[in-house]
C-alpha positions as CSV (number, residue, x, y, z in Angstrom):
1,X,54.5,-186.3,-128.2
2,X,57.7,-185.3,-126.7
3,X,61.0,-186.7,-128.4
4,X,63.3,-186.5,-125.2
5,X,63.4,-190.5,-124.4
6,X,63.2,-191.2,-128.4
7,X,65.7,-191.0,-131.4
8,X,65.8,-187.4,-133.2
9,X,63.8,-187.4,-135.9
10,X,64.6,-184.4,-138.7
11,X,63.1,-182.8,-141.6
12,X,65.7,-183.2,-144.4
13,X,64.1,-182.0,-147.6
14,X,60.8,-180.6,-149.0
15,X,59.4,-179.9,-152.7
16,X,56.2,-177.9,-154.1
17,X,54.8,-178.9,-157.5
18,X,52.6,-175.6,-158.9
19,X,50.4,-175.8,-161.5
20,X,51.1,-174.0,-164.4
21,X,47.5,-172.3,-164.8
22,X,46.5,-169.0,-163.2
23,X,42.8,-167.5,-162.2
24,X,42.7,-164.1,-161.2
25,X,40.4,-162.9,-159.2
26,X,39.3,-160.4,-162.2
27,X,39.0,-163.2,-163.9
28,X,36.7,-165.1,-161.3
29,X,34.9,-162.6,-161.1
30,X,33.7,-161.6,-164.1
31,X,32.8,-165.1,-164.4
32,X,30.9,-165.6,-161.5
33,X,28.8,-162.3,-161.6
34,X,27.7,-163.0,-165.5
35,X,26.6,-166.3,-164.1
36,X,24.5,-164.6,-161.7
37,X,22.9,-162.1,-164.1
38,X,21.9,-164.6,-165.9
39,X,20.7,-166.5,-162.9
40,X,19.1,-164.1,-161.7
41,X,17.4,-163.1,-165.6
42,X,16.3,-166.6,-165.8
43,X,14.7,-167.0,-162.4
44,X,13.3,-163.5,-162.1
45,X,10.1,-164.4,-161.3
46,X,10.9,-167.3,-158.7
47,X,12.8,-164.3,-156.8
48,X,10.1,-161.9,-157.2
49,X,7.7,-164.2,-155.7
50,X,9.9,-165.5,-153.1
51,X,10.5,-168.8,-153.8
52,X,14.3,-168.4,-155.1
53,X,17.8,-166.5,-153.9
54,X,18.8,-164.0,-155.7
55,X,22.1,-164.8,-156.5
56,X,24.6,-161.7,-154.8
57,X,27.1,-160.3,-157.1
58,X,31.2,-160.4,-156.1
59,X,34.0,-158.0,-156.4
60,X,37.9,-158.2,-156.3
61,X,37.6,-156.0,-153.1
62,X,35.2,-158.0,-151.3
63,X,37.8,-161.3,-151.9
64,X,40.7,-159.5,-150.9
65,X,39.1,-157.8,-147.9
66,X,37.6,-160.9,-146.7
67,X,40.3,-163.5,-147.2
68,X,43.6,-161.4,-148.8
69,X,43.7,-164.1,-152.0
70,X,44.5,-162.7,-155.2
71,X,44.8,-165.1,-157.6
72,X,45.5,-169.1,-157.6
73,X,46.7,-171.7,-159.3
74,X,44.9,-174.2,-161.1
75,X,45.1,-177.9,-162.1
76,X,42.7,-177.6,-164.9
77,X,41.4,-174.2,-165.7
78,X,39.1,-175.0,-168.8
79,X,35.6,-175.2,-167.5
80,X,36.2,-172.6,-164.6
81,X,35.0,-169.2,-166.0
82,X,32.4,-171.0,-168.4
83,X,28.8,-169.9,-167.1
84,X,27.6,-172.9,-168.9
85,X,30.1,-175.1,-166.7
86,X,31.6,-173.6,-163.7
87,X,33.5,-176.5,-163.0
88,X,37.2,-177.6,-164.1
89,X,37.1,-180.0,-167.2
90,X,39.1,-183.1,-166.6
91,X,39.6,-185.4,-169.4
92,X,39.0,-188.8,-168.4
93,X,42.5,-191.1,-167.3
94,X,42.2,-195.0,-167.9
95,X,43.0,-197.6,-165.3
96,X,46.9,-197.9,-167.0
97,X,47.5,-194.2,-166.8
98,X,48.9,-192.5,-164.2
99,X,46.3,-191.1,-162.0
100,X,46.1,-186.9,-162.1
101,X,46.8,-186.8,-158.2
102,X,49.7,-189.4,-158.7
103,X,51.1,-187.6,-160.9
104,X,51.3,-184.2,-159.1
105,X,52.4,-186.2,-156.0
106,X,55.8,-187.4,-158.1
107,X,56.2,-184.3,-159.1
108,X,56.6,-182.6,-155.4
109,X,58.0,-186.4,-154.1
110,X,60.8,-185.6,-156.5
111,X,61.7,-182.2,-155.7
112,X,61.6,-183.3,-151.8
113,X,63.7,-186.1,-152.9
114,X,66.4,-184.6,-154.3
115,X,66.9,-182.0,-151.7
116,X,67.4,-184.3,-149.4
117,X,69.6,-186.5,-150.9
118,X,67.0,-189.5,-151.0
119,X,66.8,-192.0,-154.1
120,X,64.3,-194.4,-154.3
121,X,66.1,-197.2,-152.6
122,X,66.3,-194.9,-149.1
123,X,62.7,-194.7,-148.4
124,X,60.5,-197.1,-146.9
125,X,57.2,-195.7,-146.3
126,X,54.6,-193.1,-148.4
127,X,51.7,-191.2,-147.3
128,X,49.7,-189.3,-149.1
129,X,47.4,-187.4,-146.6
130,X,45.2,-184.8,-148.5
131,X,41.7,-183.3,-147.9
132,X,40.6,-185.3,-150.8
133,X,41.6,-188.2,-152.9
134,X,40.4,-188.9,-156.1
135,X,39.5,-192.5,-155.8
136,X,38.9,-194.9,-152.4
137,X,41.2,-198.0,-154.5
138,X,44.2,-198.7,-154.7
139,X,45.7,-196.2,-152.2
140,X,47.2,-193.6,-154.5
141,X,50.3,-193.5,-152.4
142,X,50.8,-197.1,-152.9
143,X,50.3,-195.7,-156.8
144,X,53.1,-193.2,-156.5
145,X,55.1,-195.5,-154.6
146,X,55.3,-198.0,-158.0
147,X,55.9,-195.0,-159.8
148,X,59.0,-193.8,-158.1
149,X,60.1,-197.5,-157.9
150,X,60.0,-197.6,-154.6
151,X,60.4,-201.6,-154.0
152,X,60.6,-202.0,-150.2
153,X,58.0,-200.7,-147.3
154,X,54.2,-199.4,-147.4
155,X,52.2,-197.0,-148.6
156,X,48.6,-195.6,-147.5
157,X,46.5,-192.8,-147.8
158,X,44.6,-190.3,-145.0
159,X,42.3,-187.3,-145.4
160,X,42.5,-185.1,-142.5
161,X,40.8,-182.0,-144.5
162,X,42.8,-179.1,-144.2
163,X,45.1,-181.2,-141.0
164,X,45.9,-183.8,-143.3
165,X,49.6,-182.5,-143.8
166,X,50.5,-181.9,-140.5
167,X,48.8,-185.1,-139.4
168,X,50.3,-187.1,-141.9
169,X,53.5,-185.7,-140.2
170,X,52.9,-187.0,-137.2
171,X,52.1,-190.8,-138.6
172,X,55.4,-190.4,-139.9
173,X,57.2,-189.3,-137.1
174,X,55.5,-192.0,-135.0
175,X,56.8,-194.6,-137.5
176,X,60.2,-193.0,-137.5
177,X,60.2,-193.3,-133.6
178,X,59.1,-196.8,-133.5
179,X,61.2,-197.8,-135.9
180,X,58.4,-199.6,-138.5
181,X,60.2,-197.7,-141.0
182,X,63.7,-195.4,-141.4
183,X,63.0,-192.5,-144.1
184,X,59.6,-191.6,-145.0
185,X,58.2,-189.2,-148.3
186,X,54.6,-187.4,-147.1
187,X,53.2,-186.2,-150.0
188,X,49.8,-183.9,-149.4
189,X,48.6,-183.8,-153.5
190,X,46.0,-181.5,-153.3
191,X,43.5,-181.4,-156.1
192,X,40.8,-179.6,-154.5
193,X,39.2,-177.5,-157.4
194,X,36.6,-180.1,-158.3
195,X,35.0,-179.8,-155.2
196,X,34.6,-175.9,-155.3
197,X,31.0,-174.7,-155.7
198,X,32.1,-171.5,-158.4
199,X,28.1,-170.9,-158.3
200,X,28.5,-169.5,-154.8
201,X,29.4,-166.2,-154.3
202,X,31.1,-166.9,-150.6
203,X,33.3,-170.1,-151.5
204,X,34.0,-169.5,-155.0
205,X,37.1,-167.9,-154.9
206,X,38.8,-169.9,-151.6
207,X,40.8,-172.5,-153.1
208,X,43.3,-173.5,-155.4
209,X,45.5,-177.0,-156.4
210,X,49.0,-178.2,-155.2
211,X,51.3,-180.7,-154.5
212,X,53.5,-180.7,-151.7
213,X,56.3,-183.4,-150.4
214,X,58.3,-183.9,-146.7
215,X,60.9,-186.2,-146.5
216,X,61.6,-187.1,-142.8
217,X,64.2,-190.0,-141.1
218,X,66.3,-190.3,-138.4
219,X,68.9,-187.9,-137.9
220,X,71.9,-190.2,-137.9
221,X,70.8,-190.7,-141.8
222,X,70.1,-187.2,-142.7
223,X,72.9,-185.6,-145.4
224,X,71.0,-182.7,-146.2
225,X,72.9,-179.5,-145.9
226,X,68.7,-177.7,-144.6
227,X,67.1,-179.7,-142.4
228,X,65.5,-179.0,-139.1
229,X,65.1,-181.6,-136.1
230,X,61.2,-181.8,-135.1
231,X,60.9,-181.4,-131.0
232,X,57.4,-182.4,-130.2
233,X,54.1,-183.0,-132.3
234,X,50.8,-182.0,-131.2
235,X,47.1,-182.5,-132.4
236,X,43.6,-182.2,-131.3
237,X,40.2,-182.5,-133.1
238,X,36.7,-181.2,-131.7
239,X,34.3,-182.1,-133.9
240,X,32.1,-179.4,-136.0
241,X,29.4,-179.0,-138.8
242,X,30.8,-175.6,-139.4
243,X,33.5,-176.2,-142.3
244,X,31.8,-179.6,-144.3
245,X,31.9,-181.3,-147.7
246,X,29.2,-184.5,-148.1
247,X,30.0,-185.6,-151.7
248,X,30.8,-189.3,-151.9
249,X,30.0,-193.1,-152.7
250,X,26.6,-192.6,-150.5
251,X,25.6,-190.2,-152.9
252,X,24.4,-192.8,-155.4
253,X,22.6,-194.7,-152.9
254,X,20.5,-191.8,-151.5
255,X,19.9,-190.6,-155.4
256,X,20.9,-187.5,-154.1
257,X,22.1,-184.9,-157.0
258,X,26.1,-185.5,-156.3
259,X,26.8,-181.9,-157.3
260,X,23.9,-180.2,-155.5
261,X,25.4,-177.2,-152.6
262,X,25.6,-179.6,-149.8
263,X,27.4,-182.1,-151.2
264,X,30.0,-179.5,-152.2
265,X,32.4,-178.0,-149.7
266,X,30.4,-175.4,-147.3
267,X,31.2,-173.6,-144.7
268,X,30.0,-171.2,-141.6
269,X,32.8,-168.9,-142.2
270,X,31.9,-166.5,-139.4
271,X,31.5,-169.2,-137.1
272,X,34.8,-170.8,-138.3
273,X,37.0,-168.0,-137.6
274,X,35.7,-167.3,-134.3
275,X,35.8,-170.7,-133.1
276,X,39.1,-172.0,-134.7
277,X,41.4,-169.3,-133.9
278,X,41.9,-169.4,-130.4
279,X,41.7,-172.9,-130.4
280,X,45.0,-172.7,-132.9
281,X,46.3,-170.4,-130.7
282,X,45.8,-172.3,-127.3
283,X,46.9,-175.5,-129.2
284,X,50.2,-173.8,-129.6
285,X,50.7,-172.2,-127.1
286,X,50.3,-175.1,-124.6
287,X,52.5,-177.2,-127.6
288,X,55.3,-174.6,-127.0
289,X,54.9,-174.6,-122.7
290,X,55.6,-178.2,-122.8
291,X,59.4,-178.0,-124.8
292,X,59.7,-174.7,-122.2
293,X,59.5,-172.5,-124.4
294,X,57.2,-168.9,-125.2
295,X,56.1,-167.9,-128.6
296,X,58.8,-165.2,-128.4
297,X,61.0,-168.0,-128.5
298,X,59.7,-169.0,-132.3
299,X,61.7,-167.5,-135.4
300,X,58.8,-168.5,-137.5
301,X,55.7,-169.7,-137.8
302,X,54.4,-171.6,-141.1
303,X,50.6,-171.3,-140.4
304,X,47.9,-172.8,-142.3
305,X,47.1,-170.7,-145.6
306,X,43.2,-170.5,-145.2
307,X,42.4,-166.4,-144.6
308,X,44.6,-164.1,-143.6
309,X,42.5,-162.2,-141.4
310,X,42.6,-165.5,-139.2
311,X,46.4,-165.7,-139.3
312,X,46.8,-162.6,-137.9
313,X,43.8,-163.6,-135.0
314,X,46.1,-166.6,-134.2
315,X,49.6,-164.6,-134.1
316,X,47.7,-161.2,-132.5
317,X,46.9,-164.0,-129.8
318,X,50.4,-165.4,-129.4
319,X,52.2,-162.4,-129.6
320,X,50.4,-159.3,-129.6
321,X,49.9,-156.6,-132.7
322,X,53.5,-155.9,-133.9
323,X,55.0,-159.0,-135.3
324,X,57.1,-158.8,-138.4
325,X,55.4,-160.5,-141.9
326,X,59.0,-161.9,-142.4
327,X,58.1,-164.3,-139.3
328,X,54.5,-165.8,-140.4
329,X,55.1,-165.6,-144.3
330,X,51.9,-165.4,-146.2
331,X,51.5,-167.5,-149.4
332,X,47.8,-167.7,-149.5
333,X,47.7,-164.3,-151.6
334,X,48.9,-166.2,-154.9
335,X,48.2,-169.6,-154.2
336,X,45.1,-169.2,-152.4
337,X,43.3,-171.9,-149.7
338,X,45.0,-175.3,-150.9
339,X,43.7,-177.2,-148.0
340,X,46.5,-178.6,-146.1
341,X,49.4,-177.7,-148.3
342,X,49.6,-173.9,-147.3
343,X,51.8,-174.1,-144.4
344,X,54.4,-176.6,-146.3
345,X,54.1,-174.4,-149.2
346,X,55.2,-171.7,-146.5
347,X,57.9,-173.9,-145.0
348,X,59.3,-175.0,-148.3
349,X,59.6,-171.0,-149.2
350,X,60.6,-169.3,-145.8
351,X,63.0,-171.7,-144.2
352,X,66.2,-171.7,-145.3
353,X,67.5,-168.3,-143.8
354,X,66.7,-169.2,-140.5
355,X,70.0,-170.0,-138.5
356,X,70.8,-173.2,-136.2
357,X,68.7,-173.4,-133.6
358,X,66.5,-171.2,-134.7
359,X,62.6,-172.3,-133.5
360,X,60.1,-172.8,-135.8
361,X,56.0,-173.7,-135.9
362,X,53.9,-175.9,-138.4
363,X,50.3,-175.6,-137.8
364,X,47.1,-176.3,-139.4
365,X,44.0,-175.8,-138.5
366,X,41.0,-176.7,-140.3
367,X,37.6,-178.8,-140.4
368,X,36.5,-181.4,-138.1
369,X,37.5,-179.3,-136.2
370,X,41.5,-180.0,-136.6
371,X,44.6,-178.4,-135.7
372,X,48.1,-179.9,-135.3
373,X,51.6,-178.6,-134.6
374,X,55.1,-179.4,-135.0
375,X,57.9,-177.5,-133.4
376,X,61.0,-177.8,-135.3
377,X,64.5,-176.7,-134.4
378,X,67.2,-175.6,-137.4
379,X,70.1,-178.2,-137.7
């Protein structure tokens, strides 16, 4: 959507909560491959006859090499690294408490808040748009919204996989544009380590948890000393089997086992990367033609934080082989996939040198398949 004909609409402060918990990949690891020894111990005569997978050991150097994550941050790392487990533990909240994604939303909601000036009184509208949310009721952005006492306006909450951020971007924008509401806090919580499958040796080590925060208005309200005015917004989605998680309320209905491998997320990696890249590319590209301008014209892209090798795919594409790391900044080597945080984590790290007028890109890209853009422009 082009803003030309409609009021400028502007970026004016973001926050990152990060858990305080680390997993190495050493550590992962060495987790992982004594859980398949012993898999493999126990089932040794299923696998002899045929009837079972052996289980494939991992290394630090087949992680890095295949996805250039080194460590990540976890919510909850008891339960992890035990064999017995290989799941995060996480003790049980009541209905009074404070949900655990709430609570990591107000985390990053107030860090966004403050650095753009906002108290609770300013904003109107919350979305939390994450690839996963902990419960279906109440809406845990209208649960974040009591908590930060915002009184007036609406909250609601969208999953989008690993889009969700950028799209929840674009709801806001549009409600910016059309007035329904003046200043708006998108929050992208992402708890995602519960639904990792640490029994698999190719998904195991992909993600990690984070909260991130956007607040966005209209430019004639904006104090903050950092913002950036946002151009245009683009998305498309083409739908695909290849990236897929299946866990949810049907589960009890089919009595299928709710933490069996298909249920959890799963992926075509392969497939993924060859597919998604150039359509992430293209997307951008064409985003960038319409506002007349060339990816030589952009000072920085924030891409989506899922594998390096296909951030570089996407930029080679764009702009060829020499393109400094100052202007795609990398995150996903100590925070690791965190769904559709990564390129807000990247924005919220790598954007206040830029100088006015200076072009920037968000893009994700991600299941469904998703991608979405916004081109921003430094104030």
């Amino acid at each position: 959507m082009s803003t030309n004909s409609f009021p400028k609409i502007v970026i004016s402060g973001s926050g990152v909560w990060t858990p305080s918990n680390v997993i190495t990949n050493e550590e992962l690891v060495a987790s992982y491959n004594e859980y398949a020894a012993k898999f493999n111990s126990d089932h040794a005569a299923q696998i002899a006859e045929g009837k079972m997978a052996e289980k494939p050991f991992s290394s630090e150097r087949f992680i890095e090499k295949s996805s250039g994550i080194k460590a990540r941050y976890v919510y909850a790392k008891e339960g992890i690294l035990d064999i017995e487990r290989m799941r995060p533990k996480f003790p049980e909240r009541s209905e009074d408490e404070l949900s655990n994604q709430a609570e990591i939303a107000v985390y990053a909601a107030k860090e966004a808040m403050a650095a753009a000036g906002k108290t609770a009184s300013d904003i109107d509208a919350i979305i939390v748009s994450c690839a996963y949310t902990q419960r279906a009721y109440p809406a845990i952005a209208i649960e974040v919204q009591h908590a930060l006492g915002i009184e007036n306006g609406f909250g609601f909450d969208m999953q989008v996989a690993c889009s969700a951020a950028t799209f929840g971007l674009h709801r806001a924008y549009d409600a910016l544009v059309s007035g329904s509401a003046k200043c708006v806090l998108a929050i992208n919580p992402e708890l995602v380590t519960p639904q990792v499958n640490y029994c698999d040796r190719d998904t195991h080590f992909i993600f990690g948890d984070v909260s991130t925060a956007i607040i966005m208005e209209r430019q004639e309200t904006c104090t903050s000393p950092n913002s950036y005015e946002i151009l245009s917004t683009k998305a498309l989605t083409r739908f695909s089997n290849n990236i897929r998680s299946n866990f949810g309320h049907m589960s009890r209905a089919t009595d299928a086992e709710p933490y069996a491998w298909d249920k959890l997320f799963h992926q075509s990696g392969r497939k993924v990367f060859e597919e998604v890249s150039p359509v992430a590319a293209g997307l951008i590209n064409d985003h960038l033609a319409s506002l007349g301008l060339t990816p030589k014209n952009v000072k920085r892209f924030w891409l989506h934080q899922a594998n390096i090798n296909m951030n570089k795919m996407v930029i080679k594409q764009l702009l060829g082989e020499d393109v400094k790391d100052e202007d795609t900044p990398i995150i996903l080597d100590r925070y690791a996939n965190t769904a559709s945080a990564g390129s807000i984590i990247a924005f919220h790290l790598h954007n206040s040198d830029l100088k006015k007028d200076d072009i920037g890109v968000i893009c994700s890209f991600g299941a469904g398949y998703s991608v979405g853009s916004l081109v921003l422009r430094k104030r």
